[in-house]
C-alpha positions in Angstrom: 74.5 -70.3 44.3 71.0 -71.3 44.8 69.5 -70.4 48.6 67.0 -71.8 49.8 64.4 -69.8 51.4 62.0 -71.6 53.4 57.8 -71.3 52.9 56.6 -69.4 56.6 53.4 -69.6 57.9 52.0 -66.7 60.0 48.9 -66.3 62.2 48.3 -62.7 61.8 44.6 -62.5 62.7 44.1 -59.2 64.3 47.7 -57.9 64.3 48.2 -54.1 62.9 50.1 -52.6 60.4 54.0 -54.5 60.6 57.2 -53.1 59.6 59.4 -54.9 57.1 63.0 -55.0 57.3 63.5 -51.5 54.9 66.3 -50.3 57.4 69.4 -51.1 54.5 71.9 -49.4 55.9 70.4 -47.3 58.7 70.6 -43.2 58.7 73.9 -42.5 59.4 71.8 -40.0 62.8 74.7 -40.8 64.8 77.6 -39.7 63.1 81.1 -41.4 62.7 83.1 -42.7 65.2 86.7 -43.4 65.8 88.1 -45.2 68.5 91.7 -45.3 69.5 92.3 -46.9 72.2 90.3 -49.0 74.5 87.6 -51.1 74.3 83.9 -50.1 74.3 80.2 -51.1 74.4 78.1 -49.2 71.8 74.6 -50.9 72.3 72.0 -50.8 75.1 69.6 -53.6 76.7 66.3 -54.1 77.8 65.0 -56.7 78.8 60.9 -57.2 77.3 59.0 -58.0 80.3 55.7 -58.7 78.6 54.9 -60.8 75.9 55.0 -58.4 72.6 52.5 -60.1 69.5 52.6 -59.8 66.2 51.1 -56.4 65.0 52.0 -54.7 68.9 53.5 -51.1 68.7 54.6 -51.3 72.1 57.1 -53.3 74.1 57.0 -53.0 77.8 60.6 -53.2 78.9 62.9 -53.3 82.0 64.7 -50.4 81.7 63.9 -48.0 79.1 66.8 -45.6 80.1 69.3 -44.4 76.8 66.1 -45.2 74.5 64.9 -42.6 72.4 63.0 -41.6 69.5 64.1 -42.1 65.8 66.9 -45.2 67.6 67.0 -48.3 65.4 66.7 -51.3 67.5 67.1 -54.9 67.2 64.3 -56.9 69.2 65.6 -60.6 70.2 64.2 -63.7 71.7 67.5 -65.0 73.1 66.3 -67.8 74.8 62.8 -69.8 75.0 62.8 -73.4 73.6 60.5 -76.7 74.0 63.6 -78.3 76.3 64.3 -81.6 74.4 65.1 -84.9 75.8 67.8 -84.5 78.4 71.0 -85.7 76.3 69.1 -85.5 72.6 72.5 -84.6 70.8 70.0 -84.7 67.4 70.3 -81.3 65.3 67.5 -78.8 67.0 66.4 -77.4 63.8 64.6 -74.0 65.1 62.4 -73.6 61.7 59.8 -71.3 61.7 59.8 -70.7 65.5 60.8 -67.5 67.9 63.7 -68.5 69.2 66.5 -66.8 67.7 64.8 -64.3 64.6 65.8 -61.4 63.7 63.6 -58.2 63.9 64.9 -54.8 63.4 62.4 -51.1 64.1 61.9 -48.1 64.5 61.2 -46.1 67.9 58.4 -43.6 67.8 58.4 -42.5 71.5 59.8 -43.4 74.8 58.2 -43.2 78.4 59.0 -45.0 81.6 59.1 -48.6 80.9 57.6 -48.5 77.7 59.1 -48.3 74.0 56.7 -47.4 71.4 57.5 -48.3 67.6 56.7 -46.0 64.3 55.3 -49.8 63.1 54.0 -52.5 64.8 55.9 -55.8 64.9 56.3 -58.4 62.4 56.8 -61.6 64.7 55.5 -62.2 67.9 58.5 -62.1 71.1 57.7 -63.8 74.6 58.1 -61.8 77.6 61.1 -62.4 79.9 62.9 -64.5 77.0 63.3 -61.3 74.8 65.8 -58.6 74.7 65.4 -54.8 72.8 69.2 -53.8 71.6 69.6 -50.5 70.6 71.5 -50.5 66.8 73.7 -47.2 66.4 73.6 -45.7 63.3 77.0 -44.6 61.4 78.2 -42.5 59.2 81.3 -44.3 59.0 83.3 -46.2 62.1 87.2 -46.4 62.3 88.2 -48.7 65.3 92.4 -48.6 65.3 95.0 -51.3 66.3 94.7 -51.7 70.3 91.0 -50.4 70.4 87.9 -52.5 70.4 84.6 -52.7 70.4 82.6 -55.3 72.4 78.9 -56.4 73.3 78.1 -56.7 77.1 77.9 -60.4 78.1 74.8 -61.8 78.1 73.4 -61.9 81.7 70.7 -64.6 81.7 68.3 -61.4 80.2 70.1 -59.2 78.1 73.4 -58.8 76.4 75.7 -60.8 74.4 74.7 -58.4 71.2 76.9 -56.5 69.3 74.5 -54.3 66.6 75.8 -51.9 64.1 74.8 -50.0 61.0 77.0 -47.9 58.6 75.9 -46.0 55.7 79.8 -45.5 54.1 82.6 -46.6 55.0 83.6 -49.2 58.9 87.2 -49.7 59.2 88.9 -52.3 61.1 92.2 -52.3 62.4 91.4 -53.3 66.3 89.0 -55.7 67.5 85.2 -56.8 67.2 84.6 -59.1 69.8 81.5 -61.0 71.6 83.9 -63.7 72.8 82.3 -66.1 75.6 79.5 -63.5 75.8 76.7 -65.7 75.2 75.2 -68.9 77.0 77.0 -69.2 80.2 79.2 -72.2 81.3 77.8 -74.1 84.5 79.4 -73.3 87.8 81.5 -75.8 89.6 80.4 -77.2 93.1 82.1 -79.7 95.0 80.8 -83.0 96.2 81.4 -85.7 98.5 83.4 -88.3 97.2 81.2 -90.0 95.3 81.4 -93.1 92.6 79.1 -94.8 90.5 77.0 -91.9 89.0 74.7 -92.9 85.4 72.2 -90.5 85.3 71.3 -87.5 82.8 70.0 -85.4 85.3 72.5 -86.9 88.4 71.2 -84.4 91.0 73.4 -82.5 92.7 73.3 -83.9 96.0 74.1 -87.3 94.3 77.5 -86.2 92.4 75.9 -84.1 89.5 77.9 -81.4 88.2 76.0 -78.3 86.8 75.1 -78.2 82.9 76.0 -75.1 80.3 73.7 -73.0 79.4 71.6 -73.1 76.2 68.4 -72.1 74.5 65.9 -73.6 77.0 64.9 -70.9 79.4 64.8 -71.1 83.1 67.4 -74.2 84.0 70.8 -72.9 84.3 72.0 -72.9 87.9 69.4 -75.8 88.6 70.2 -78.4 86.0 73.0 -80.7 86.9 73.8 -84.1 85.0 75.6 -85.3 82.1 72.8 -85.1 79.5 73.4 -82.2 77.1 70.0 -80.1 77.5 69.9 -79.0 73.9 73.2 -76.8 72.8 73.8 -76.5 76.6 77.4 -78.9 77.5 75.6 -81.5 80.6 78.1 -81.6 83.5 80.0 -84.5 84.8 79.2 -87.0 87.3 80.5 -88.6 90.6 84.4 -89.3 90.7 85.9 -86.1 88.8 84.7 -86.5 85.2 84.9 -83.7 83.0 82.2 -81.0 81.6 81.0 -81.6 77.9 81.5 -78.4 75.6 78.4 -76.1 74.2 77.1 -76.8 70.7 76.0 -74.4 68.4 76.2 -75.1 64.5 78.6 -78.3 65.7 78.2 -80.7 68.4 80.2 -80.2 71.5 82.4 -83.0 72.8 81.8 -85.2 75.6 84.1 -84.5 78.4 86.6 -86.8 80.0 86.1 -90.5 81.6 85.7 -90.3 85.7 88.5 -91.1 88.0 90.1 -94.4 88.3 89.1 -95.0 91.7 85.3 -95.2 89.8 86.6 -97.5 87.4 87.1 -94.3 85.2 83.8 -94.9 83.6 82.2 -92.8 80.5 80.5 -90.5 82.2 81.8 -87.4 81.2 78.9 -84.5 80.6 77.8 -84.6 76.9 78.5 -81.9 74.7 75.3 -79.8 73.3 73.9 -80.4 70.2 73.6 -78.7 66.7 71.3 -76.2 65.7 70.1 -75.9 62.0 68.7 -72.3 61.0 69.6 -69.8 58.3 71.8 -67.1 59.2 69.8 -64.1 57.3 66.9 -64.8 59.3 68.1 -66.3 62.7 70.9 -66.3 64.7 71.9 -67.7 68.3 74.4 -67.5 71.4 77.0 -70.4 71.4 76.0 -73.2 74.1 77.6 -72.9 77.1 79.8 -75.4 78.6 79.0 -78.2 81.4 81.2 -78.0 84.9 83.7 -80.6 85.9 82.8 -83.1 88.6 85.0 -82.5 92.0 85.5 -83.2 96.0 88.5 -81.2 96.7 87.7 -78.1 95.9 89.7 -77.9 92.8 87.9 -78.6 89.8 86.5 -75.7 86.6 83.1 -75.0 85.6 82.1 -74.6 82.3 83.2 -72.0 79.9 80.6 -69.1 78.0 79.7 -69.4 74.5 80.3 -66.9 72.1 77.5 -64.0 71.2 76.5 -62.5 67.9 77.7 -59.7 66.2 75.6 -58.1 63.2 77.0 -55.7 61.0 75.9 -53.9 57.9 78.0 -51.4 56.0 79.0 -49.7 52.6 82.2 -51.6 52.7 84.6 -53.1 55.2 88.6 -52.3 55.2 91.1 -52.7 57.4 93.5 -55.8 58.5 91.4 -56.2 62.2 89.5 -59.7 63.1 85.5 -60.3 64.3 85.5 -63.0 66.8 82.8 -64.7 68.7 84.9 -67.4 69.9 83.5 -69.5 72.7 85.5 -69.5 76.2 88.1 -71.7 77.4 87.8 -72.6 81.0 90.8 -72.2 83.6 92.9 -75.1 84.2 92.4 -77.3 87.2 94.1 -76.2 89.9 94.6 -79.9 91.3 92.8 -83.1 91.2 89.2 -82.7 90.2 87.5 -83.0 86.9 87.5 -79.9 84.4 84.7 -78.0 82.7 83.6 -78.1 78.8 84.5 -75.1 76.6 81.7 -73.0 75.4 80.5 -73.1 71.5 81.4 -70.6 69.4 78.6 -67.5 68.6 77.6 -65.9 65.3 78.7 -63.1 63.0 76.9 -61.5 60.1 78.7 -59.1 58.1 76.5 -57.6 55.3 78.7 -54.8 53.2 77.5 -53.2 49.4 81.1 -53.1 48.3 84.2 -54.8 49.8 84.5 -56.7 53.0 88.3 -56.9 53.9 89.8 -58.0 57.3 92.5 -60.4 58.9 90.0 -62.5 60.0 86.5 -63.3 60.9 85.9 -66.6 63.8 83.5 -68.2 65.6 86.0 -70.8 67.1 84.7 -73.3 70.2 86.4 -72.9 73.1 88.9 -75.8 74.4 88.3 -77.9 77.2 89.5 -77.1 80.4 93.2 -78.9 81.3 93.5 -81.2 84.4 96.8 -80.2 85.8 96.9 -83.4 88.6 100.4 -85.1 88.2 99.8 -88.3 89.5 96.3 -90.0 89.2 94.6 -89.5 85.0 91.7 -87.0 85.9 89.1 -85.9 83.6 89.6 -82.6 81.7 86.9 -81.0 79.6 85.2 -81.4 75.9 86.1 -78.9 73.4 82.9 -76.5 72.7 81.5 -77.1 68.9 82.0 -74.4 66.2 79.6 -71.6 65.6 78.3 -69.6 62.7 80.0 -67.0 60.0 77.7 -65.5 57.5 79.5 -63.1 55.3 77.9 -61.2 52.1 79.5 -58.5 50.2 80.8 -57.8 46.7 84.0 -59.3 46.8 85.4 -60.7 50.1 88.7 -60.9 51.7 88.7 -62.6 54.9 89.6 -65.9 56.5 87.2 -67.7 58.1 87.5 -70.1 61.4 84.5 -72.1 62.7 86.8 -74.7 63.9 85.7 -76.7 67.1 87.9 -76.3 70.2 90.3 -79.3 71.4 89.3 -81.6 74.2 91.1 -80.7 77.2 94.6 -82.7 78.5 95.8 -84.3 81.6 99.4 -83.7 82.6 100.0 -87.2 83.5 100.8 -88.2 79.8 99.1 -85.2 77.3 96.2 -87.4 76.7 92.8 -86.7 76.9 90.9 -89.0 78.8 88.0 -89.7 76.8 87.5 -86.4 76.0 86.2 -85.0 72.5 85.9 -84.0 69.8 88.1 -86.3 68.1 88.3 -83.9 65.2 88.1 -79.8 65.7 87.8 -79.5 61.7 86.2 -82.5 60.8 83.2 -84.8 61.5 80.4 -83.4 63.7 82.1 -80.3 65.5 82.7 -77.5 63.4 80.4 -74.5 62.6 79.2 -73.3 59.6 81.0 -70.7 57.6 79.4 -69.2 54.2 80.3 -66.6 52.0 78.4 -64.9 49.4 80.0 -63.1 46.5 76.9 -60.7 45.4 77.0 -56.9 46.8 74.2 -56.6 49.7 71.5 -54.7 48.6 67.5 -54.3 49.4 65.4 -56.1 46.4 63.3 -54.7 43.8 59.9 -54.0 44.8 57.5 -55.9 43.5 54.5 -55.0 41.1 50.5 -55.9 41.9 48.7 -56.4 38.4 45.5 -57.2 39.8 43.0 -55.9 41.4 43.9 -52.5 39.2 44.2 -49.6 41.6 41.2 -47.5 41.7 38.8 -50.2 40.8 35.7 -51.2 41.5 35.2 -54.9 42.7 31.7 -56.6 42.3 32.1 -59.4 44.9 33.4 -59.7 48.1 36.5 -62.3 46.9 39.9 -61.5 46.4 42.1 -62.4 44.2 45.6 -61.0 43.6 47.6 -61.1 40.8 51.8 -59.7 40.7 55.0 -60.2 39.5 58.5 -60.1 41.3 62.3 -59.9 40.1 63.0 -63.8 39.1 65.0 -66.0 41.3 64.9 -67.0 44.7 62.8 -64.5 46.8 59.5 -64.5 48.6 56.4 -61.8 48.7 55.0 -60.4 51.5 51.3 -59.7 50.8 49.4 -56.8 52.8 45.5 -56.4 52.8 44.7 -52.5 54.7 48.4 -53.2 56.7 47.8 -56.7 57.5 50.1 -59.6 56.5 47.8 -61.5 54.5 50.7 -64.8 53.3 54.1 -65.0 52.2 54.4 -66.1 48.7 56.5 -67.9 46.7 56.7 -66.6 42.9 57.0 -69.2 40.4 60.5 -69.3 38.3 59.0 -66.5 36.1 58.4 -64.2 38.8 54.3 -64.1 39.0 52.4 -64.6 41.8 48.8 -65.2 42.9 47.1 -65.5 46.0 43.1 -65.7 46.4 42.5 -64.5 50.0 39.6 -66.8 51.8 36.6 -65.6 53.4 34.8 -62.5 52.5 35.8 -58.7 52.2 33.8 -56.2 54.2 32.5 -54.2 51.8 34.1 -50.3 51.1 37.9 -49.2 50.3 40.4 -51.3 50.8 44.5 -51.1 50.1 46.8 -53.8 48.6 50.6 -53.2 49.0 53.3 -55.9 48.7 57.2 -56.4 49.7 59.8 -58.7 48.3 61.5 -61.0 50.5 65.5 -61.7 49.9 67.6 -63.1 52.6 66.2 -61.8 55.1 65.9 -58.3 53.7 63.0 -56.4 52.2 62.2 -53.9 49.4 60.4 -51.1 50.0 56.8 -51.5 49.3 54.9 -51.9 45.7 53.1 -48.8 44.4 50.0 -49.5 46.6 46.6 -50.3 44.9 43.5 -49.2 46.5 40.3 -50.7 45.2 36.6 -50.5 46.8 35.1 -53.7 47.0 31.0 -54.0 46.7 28.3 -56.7 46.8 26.9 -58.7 44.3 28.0 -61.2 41.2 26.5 -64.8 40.5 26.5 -67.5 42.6 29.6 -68.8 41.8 31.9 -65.6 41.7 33.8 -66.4 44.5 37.3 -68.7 44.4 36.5 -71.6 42.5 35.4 -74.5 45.0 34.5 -72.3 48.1 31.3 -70.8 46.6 30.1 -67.4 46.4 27.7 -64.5 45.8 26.0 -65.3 49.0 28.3 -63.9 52.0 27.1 -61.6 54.9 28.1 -58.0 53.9 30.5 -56.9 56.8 30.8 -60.3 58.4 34.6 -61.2 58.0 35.4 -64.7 59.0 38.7 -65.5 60.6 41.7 -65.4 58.3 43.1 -69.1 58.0 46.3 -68.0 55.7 47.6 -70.2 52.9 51.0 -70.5 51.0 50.5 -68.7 47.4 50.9 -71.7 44.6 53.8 -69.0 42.7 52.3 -70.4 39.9 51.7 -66.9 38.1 48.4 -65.9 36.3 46.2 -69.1 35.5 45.2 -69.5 31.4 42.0 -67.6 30.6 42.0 -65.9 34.7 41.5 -62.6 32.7 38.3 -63.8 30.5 37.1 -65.5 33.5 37.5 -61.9 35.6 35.3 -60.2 32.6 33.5 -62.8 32.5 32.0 -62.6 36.0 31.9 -58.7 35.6 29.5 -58.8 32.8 27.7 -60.9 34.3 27.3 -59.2 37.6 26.0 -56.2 35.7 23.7 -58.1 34.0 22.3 -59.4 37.3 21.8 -55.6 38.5 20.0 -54.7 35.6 17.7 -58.1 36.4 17.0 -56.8 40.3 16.5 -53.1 38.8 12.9 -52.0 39.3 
């Protein structure tokens, strides 16, 4: 199976030494645990309460209680998008952007509202929209029929993050779950009794029911209308219409048609739309859902999308199920409209050998049910389907990203205009894939040029390497900074010329291979000194050279590698220049 891996472009001007993804499978430095019986939170959270750049050691946090040297944690911008349109049900596609990545390091030292890393950061996290989620570190894990293990619900800061690593052997015969702990479902006010509502951002005071919860930042509790505000469910509007559900890989349904005293118009909240990422790099809450529209008192709000869960081990056994399943609102308790359910979350499960359970979901939550008897009242739209990414030698568990049914009325079972119209088909379900290959860090890649413990004449760079074949990327690192991330060409070669001028004096190459998401450790390093001098036109063809400002380093304006390998003649052309430099130092000799 051919993945592809997208082309990044970083910024890293005057960002330190980062830190790859190296951790594998973690330590094992907190031993094995075995749970009987009950249900427990392994993880911490702290909030990052100032932005943290790319090449920062330290991230200034909320609460840096139960932090402590040598932890592995997981640092997460939960939140944070561009807010779309209000009701653009397009796919979001969050790219190259914060929102969402994965980063895993390594503490070096905690003090009172600070955490300081052994590396500095890879990707830039904003302030206030980030969390820090300690990652405990196994030996091996046994959780037994009846016992669980859960993440904290997210809180509008931190939580809805379940984190492990396990160097043997995890065991499942209970629960994992992060069900409706993401994106929260909006809360149900009542109104006057209002009719005639259009709008996508109905205010409240006009019959406008709150929205769901998604990834823009800073609305939830203040939002209200039936516009979907981008994997957030809207809400409905005037005469009891229903909530729309929370999108996530899917898109969530629209909730039920107002009251027929409003002509029981189509103004149910729409449900949140689909997100597009890759799961071994990103991964998101479930949307929340949108509240139902009421005047007596009696209506739901929304319900919570599921969280992630993110689990690396040797191998996985045991009959027990992973579920992020969204939640499923109450019923009505009489004759208002009902909320949306909440989208399903994400689960990546990453094992060497085996993974074996009963059953691994990231299921929508159903709409809520309208239980009025008499009049046809709105109930909610099912929440979409989330994400399962599974990886592991073989593999032996069903998978469910199914979307969750639209509400019913108890007048007659139906729905009222409620969606989706399919829960395993068209637009609503997640995303589920599963691949076959044993999870492993990739070989490290191999710089060919310059040749350690050279001497450069010229202040140009040009690297040569070569990587294991197939679909992978290079990270390249000049003295600790990122310098581009390469693609290799099918062979395996690479080659980057670096713009701009070196200063002159020692410097150190070092490279790591990029493979879903997961790094090798770094090349053999190769330390060269460069030094003035060469003709002319020894620097990268078309950009001039020989004439640069020893020391002067212009700003570093990175560009993709071409992967094309080692041009014909590069190494004549390299000798070449060489001779020719040396000749010209004879010529200036006295």
């Amino acid at each position: 199976m051919r993945i592809f891996i997208p082309v990044l472009v970083l910024l890293v001007a005057g960002s330190g030494r980062a830190e790859p993804d190296t951790f594998y499978l973690g330590t094992g430095k907190d031993g094995s645990l075995r749970l009987d019986s009950g249900s427990r939170v392994v993880n911490r959270y702290a909030r990052l309460t100032a932005d943290a750049a790319s090449g920062t050691s330290d991230l200034t946090v909320s609460d840096s209680t139960g932090f402590a040297a040598g932890d592995l944690v997981l640092v997460h911008q939960s939140a944070g998008l561009a807010a779309p349109d209000s009701g653009n049900q397009n796919p979001l596609d969050l790219g190259s952007g914060p929102v969402g990545r994965i980063e895993y390091a390594r503490v070096a030292s905690v003090s009172s509202g600070v955490i300081r890393l052994t590396a500095p950061l890879l990707y830039a996290h904003a302030g206030n929209l980030s969390q820090v989620v300690s990652v405990p570190e196994y030996t091996d894990l046994d959780v037994r029929s009846g016992a669980s293990l859960r993440a904290a619900p997210w809180d509008g800061s931190v939580g809805g993050i379940l984190a492990v690593m396990v160097t043997g052997r995890l065991r499942n015969d209970g629960l994992f779950t992060v069900d409706g702990a993401g994106f929260r479902g909006g809360a149900f006010l009542s109104h006057a009794d209002l009719n005639g509502c259009t709008g996508l951002d109905e205010p409240v005071a006009s019959g406008g029911a709150y929205k769901g919860e998604g990834l823009v930042a800073g609305r939830f509790g203040s939002a209200s209308g039936r516009g979907n505000l981008a994997n957030g469910g809207g809400g409905g509007i005037c005469h009891n219409s229903g909530g729309g559900g929370g999108g996530h890989a899917g898109l969530g349904g629209r909730g039920g048609r107002s009251a027929p005293a409003d002509g029981e118009q189509d103004v149910g909240g729409l449900g949140g739309a689909p997100l597009v990422y890759l799961p071994y790099e990103y991964l998101v809450f479930g949307g929340g859902g949108g509240a139902g529209e009421g005047n007596n008192d009696e209506g739901s709000g929304g319900g919570a999308g599921g969280g992630l869960m993110l689990l690396r081990a040797t191998e996985v056994r045991g009959g027990g199920r992973f579920s992020a399943a969204g939640a499923t609102p109450p019923p009505t308790p009489g004759d208002d409209g009902a909320g949306g359910g909440g989208a399903g979350g994400a689960i990546s499960i990453r094992t060497v050998q085996e993974l074996e359970c009963g059953a691994v979901e990231a299921r929508g939550g159903a709409g809520g049910d309208n239980t009025e008897r008499i009049f046809p009242l709105a109930p909610g739209g099912g929440g979409a389907g989330g994400v399962v990414f599974l990886q592991g030698e073989v593999i032996t568990c069903s998978r469910s990203v199914l979307a969750g049914e639209p509400g019913h009325m108890a007048t007659d079972g139906g729905t009222h205009g409620a969606g989706p119209d399919s829960v395993d088909g068209g637009t609503a379900p997640g995303s589920a894939q599963a691949l076959s290959i044993p999870f492993d860090m990739p070989p490290s890649p191999v710089l060919t040029l310059p040749v350690d413990g050279a001497t450069q004449v010229g202040l140009r760079l040009h690297v040569e390497g070569r990587a294991q074949a197939g679909d992978q990327r290079v990270l390249l690192f000049l003295d600790g900074v990122l310098l581009s991330p390469l693609v290799p060409g099918a062979d395996g070669r690479f080659s980057y010329d670096r713009p701009g001028s070196l200063p002159p004096g020692r410097h150190e190459l070092s490279a790591f291979t990029e493979s879903l998401g997961v790094h090798s450790l770094s090349s053999a390093p190769v330390v060269f000194t460069a030094v003035p001098g060469g003709p002319p036109d020894a620097g990268v063809p078309g950009e001039g050279g020989g004439n640069e400002v020893p020391g002067v380093i212009p700003p570093l304006v990175l560009a993709v590698g071409c992967g094309c390998g080692s041009a014909p003649g590069a190494g004549l052309w390299a000798g070449a220049v060489l001779v020719a430099a040396l000749a010209a130092r004879r010529r200036r000799k006295p």
